[in-house]
C-alpha positions as YAML, in Angstrom:
chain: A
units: angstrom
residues:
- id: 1
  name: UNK
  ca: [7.82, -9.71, 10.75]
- id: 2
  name: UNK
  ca: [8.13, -11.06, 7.20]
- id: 3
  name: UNK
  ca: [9.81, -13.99, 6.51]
- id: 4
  name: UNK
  ca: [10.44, -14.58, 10.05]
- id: 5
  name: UNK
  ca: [8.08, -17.32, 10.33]
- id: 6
  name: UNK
  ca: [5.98, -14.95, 12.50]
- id: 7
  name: UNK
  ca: [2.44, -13.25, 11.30]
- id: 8
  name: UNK
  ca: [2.68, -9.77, 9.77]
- id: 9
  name: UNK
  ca: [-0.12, -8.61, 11.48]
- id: 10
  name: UNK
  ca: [-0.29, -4.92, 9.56]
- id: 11
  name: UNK
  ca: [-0.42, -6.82, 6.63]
- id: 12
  name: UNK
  ca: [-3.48, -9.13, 7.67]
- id: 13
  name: UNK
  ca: [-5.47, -6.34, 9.21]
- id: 14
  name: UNK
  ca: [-4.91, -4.51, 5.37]
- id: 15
  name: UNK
  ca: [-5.97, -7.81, 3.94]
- id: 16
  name: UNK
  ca: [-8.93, -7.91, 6.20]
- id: 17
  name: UNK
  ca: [-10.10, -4.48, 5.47]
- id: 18
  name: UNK
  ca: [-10.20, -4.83, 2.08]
- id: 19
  name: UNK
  ca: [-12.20, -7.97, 2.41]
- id: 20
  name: UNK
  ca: [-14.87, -5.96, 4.27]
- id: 21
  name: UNK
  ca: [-15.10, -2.68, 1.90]
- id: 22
  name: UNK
  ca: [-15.43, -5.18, -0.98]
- id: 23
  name: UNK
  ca: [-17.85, -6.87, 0.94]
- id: 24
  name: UNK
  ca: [-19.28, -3.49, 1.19]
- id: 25
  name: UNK
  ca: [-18.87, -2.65, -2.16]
- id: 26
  name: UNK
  ca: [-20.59, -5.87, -3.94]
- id: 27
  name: UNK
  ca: [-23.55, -5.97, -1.09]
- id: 28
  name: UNK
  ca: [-25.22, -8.52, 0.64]
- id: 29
  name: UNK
  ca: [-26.66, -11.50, -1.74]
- id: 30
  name: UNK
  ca: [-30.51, -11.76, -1.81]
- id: 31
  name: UNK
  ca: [-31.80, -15.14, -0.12]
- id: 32
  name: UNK
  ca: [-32.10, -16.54, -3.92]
- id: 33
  name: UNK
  ca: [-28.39, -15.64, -4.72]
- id: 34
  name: UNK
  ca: [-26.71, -16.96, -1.57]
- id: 35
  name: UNK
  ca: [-29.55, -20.04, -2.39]
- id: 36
  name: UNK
  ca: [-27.73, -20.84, -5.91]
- id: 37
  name: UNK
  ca: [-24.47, -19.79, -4.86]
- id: 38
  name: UNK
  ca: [-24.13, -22.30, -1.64]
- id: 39
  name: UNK
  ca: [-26.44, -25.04, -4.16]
- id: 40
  name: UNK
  ca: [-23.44, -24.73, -6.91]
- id: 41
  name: UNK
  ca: [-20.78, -25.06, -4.40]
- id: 42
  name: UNK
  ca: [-22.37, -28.30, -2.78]
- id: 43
  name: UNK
  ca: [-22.29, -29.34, -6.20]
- id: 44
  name: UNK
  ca: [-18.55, -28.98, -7.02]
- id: 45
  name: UNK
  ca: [-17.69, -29.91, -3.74]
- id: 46
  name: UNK
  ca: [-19.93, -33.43, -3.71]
- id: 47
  name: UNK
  ca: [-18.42, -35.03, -7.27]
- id: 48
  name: UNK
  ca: [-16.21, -37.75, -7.08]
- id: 49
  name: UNK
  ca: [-12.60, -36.43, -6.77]
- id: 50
  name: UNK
  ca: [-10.32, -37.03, -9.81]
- id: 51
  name: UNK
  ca: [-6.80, -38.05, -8.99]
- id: 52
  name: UNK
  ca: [-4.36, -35.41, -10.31]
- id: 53
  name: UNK
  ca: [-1.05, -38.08, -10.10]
- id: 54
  name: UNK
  ca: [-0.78, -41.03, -11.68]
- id: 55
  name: UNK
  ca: [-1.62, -44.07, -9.51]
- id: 56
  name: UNK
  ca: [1.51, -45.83, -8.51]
- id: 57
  name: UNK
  ca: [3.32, -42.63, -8.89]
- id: 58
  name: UNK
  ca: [5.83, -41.46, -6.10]
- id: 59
  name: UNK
  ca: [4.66, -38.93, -4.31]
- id: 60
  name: UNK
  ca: [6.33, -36.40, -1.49]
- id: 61
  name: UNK
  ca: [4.61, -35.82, 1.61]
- id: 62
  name: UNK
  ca: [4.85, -33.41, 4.66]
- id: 63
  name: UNK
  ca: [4.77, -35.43, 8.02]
- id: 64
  name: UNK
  ca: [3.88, -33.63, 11.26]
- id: 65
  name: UNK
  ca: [2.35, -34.79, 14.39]
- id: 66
  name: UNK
  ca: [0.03, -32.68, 16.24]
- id: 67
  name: UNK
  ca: [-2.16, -33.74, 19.45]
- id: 68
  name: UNK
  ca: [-0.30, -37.18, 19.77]
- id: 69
  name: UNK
  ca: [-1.22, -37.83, 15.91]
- id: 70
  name: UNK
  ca: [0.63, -38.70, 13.10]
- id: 71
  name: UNK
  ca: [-0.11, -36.80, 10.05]
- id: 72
  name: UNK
  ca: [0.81, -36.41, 6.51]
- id: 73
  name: UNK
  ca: [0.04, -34.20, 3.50]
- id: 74
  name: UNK
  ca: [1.13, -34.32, -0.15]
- id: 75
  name: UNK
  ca: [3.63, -30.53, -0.31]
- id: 76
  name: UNK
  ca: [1.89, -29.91, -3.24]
- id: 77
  name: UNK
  ca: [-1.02, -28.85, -0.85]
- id: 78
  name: UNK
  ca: [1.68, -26.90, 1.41]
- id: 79
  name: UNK
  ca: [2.15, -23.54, 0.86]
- id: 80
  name: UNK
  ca: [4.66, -22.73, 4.26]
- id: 81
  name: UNK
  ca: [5.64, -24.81, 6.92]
- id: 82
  name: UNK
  ca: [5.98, -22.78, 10.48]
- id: 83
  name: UNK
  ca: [7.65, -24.20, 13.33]
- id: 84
  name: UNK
  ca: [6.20, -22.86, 16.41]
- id: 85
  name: UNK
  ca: [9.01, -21.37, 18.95]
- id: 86
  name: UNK
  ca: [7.70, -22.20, 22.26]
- id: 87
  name: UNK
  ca: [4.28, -23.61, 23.45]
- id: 88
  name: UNK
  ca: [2.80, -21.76, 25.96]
- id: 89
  name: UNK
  ca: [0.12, -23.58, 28.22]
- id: 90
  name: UNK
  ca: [-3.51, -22.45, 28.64]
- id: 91
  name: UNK
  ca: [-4.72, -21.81, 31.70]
- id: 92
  name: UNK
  ca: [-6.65, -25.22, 33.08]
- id: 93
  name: UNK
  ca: [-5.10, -27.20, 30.16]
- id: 94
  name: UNK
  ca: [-3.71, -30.75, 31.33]
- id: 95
  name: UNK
  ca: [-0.01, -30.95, 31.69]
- id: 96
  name: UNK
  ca: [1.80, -31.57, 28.44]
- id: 97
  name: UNK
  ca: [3.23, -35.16, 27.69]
- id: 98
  name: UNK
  ca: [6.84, -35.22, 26.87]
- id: 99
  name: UNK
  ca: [6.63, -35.21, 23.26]
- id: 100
  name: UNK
  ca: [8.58, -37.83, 21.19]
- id: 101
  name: UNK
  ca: [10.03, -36.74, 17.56]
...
């Protein structure tokens, strides 16, 4: 359901389909092209990061724990935050720890 906090799953099996027929439609990149292409993206990805705020500058972060971690993210890098409902335990999983807030 939409804004439910749950996953529209009609909606991301559309997305998905489109991805594929334009996959389809551009074709598969010759060993050269997929070469270059992964060759530029190792590029962008491998120069030195640039801050975008000023150092010393407040900034507002997202904390969450997850597998008995602490965690935090800037929310300018969070696009929706989902609480989940009700963990379910997998089959031969250990028994969950009581978790603290």
């Amino acid at each position: 359901m939409p804004g439910s906090g749950g996953i529209d799953w009609e909606a991301t099996r559309a997305r998905l389909a489109r991805l594929a027929n334009l996959e389809q439609e551009q074709g598969a990149l010759s060993p050269e092209e997929a070469t270059a292409l992964l060759e530029a993206r190792a590029r962008a990805l491998s120069r030195e990061p640039r801050p975008q705020v000023d150092p010393g500058t407040l900034r507002e972060v997202v904390r969450f724990k997850a597998a008995g971690q602490r965690y935090a993210l800037e929310s300018r890098f969070v696009l929706e935050v989902v609480r989940a409902p009700e963990l379910v335990t997998l089959p031969g999983a250990p028994p969950r720890c009581a978790a603290s807030p």
